[in-house]
N, C-alpha and C positions, 0 to 999 in steps of 0.2 A: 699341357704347359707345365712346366717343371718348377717348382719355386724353392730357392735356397733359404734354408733358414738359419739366423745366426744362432750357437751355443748358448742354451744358458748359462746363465750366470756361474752358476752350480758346478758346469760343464767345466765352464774356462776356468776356474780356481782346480777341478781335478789335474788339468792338461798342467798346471804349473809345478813345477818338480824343481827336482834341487840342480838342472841347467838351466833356469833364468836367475838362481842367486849364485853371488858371491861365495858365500859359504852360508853355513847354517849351524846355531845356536839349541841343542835341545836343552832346555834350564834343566828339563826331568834328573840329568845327569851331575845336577849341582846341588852343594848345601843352599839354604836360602840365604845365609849372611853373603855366600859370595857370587851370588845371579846375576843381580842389578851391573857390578861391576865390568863382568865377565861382557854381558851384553852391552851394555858402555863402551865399554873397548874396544869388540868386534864394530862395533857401528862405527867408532873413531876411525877404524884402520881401512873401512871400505873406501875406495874413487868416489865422484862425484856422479851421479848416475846409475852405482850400482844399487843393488838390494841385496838383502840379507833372509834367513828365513829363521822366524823365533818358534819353537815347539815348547809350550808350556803345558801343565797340566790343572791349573786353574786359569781364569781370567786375568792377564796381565794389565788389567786397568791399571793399578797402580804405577807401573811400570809407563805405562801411555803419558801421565802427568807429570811423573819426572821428567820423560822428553820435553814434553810441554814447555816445562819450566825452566828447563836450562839450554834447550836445543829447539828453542821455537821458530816456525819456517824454516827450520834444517831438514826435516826429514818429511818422510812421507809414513804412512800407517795404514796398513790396509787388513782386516783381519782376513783369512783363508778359509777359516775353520773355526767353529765357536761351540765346542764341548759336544756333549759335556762329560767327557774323558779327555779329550784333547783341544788344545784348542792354536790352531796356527796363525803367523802373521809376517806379512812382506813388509820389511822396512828398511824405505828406501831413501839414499843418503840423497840431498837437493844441492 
């Protein structure tokens, strides 16, 4: 008897690549004064439904609460990848 087993978790964050996003955001390539912004934007200009893929090189916690605070029920947050040299995140416009 043959039994199919699903991915883990681990698996299905590899298999995601930059054809299930929109575009994609490396911050690594920005000053810090103009990150937050930069990524603001991109999230502004997605469709409804799309996601986006954020590559930071710290924890963008800080980052997650400003969503929070101004774009609450707007988006979705999923981290991909959590350090700790890189750390990725799917964020999807609702």
């Amino acid at each position: 008897m043959l039994l199919a087993t699903a991915p883990s978790l681990q698996k299905y964050k590899e298999m995601l690549t930059m054809s299930q996003f929109a575009t994609q955001v490396d911050a690594r390539k920005y000053e810090p004064k103009d990150k937050h912004a930069v990524i603001f934007q991109t999230f502004l200009d997605l469709k409804k439904g799309e996601f986006m893929e954020l590559i930071n090189d710290h924890d963008p916690r800080p980052l997650h609460y400003q969503f929070l605070a101004e774009l609450d029920g707007q988006f979705s947050w999923e981290y991909l990848e959590q350090g700790p040299e890189v750390w990725r995140v799917a964020i999807g416009k609702m």
